[in-house]
C-alpha positions as CSV (number, residue, x, y, z in Angstrom):
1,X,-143.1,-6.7,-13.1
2,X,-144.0,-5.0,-16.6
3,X,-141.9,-6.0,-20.0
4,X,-139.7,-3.0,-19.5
5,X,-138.0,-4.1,-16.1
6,X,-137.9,-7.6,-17.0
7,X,-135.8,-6.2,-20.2
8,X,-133.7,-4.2,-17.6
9,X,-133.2,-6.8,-15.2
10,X,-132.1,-9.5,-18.2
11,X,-129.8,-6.4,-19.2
12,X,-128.4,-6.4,-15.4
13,X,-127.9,-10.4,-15.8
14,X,-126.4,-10.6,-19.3
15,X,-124.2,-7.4,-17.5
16,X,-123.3,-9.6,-14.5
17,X,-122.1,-12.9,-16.3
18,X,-120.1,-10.8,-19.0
19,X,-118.4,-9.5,-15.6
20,X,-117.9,-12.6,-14.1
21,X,-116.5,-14.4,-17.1
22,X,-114.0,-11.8,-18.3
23,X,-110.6,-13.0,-16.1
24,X,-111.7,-16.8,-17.4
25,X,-111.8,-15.1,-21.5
26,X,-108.4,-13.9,-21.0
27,X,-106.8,-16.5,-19.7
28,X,-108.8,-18.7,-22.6
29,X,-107.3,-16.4,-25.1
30,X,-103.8,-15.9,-23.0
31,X,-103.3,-19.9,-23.1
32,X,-104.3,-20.1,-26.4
33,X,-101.7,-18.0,-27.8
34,X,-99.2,-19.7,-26.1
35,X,-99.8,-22.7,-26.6
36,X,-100.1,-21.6,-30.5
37,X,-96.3,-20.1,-30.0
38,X,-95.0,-23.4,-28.5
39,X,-96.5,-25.6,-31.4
40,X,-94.9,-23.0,-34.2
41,X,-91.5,-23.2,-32.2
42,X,-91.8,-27.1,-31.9
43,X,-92.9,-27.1,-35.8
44,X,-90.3,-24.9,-36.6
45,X,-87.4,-26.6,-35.0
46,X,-88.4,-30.0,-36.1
47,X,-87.8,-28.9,-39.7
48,X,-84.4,-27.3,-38.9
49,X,-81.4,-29.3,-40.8
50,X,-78.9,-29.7,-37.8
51,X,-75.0,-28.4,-37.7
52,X,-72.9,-31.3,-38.4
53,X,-69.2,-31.4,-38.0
54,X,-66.7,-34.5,-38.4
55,X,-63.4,-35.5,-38.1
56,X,-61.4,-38.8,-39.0
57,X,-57.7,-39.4,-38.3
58,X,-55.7,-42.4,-40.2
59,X,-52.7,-43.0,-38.5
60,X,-51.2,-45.6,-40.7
61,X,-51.5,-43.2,-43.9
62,X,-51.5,-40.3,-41.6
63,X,-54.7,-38.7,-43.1
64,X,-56.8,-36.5,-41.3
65,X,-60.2,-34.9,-43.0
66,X,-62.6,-32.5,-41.6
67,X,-66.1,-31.9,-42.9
68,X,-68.4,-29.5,-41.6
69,X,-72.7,-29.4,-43.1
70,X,-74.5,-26.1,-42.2
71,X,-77.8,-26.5,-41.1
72,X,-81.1,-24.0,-42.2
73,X,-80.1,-21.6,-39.5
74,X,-77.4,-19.6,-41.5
75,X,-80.4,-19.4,-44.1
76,X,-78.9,-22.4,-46.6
């Protein structure tokens, strides 16, 4: 076997493995990206200031109050 079809047949291997590890790339990178959108939708969500609503009733004074504390979703 002379250099030039040992270059050719290392050509035909490097050829082979590139085929045969393509599907396991993609699903690298596939996985990888969505594990990246999960953590940014956990991150994101843990720094969100919750809704909060109240209410109290007094019946002996006969006082009712409501209070209501927007969250970072209406952009406050």
């Amino acid at each position: 076997m002379d250099d030039k079809e040992k270059v050719q047949s290392f050509g035909d291997m490097v050829a082979g493995v590139d085929r045969l590890t393509m599907p396991w790339r993609r699903a690298f990178w596939l996985s990888n990206i969505l594990r990246a959108i999960i953590v940014a939708l956990l991150i994101s969500y843990a720094y969100l200031v919750p809704a909060e609503m109240t209410q109290e009733q007094d019946l002996s004074t006969q006082h009712q109050s409501q209070s209501y504390i927007d969250g970072a979703t209406s952009g406050g």
